[in-house]
Each structure stands twice: as structure tokens, then as C-alpha cells.
C-alpha positions in Angstrom: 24.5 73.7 5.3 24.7 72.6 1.7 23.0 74.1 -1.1 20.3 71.1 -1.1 19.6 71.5 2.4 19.0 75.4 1.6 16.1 74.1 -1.2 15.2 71.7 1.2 14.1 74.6 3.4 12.9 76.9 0.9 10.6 74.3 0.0 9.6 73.5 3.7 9.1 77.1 4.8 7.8 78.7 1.2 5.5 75.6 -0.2 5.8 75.5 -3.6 2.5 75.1 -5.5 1.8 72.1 -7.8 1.5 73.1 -11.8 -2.1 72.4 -11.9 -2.4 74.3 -15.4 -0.9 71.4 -17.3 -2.1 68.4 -16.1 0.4 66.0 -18.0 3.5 67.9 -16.0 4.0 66.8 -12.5 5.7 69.5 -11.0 6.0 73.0 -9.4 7.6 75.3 -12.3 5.7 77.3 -14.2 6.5 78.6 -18.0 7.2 81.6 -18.5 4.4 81.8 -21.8 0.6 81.0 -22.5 -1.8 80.3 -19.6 1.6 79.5 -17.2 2.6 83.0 -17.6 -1.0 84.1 -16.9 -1.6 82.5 -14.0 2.2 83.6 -12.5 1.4 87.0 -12.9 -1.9 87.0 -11.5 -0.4 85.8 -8.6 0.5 87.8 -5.0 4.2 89.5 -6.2 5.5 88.3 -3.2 4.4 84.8 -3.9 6.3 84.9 -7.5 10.0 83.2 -7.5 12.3 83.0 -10.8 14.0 80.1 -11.2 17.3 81.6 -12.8 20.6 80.8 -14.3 23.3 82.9 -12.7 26.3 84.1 -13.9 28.6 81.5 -12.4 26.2 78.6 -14.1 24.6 77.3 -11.6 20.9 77.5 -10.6 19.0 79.9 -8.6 15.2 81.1 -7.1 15.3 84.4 -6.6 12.2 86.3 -5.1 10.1 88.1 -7.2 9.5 88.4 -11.3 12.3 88.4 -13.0 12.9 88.5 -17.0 16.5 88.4 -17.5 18.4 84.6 -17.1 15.0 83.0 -16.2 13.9 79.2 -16.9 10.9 79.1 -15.2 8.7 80.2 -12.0 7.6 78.8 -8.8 4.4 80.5 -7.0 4.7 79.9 -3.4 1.8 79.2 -0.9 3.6 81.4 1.7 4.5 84.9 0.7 8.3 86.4 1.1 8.4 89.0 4.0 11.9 90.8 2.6 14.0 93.1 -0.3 15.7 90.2 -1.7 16.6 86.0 -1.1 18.3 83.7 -3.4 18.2 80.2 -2.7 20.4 77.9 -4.3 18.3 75.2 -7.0 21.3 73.6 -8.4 25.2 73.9 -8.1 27.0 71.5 -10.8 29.2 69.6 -9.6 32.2 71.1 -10.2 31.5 74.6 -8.0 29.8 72.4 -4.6 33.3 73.1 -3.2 33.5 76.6 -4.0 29.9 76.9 -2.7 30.7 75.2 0.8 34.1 77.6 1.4 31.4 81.0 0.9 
């Protein structure tokens, strides 16, 4: 499985939630300030994602609220029953075949 088809089902089995705070944005990351912020963390913790940028550049949800290397956050419709899950968001280019050997 590639790291889209890993979104893919993230997306499938978590259902990310539509920004609906700003209404010129169309799509499901949240800031991480103002009314954005408010609404993430009045959210179900196990609802909360980080979209984050890892050490080896590339992009990452991770479960939960997280501060450090964070971009934005996704509130999902369907909580996360675990300790921990990364889910690949983005691998440049360059590190897709170092991804698909792992």
C-alpha cells in the first residue's frame, strides 16, 4: 500500500470534518489560532489529529494534540480507539521509494 492509499483510508475510516469556521476555506484543516484553535480544542481528544512535519520532511497526521512540528489540525467524525497512529499526508517525491522498501 502506498502512502496515498494510507490517507485514502484514514479519510474513509476517520471522516474528516469540513472547516465550517471559515467559510471562504474549502477544506478540512483547521489553524492552529483564533476561533480554529477554539473550536479544535473543544473537541473529543480522541477526535483531534495534528497534521505535522516530521523529521525526515515529509508530512504526517498523527493522533491527538500536538504543538511541536505542527501545520494544522483535522477533527475527525470518528474517534481513534488506540496509544498512537501516524498516517502518511504527504511523502515528496524524492523519499516515495524509501517509503515503499519500509
Amino acid at each position: 500500500m502506498d502512502w496515498e492509499d494510507e490517507f485514502n483510508a484514514w479519510c474513509l475510516k476517520y471522516q474528516p470534518m469540513d472547516n465550517h469556521i471559515d467559510m471562504n476555506a474549502v477544506t478540512d484543516k483547521f489553524e492552529t489560532y483564533g476561533k480554529d484553535l477554539d473550536f479544535v480544542r473543544a473537541q473529543d481528544p480522541r477526535c483531534i489529529w495534528t497534521l505535522i512535519d516530521g523529521d525526515d520532511g515529509n508530512l504526517y497526521i498523527s493522533s491527538g494534540y500536538h504543538l511541536v512540528n505542527r501545520i494544522n489540525y483535522f477533527v475527525t467524525a470518528v474517534p481513534f480507539e488506540g496509544e498512537y497512529m501516524d498516517v502518511p499526508y504527504f511523502i515528496y517525491e524524492e523519499e516515495e521509494e524509501e517509503y515503499k522498501d519500509v
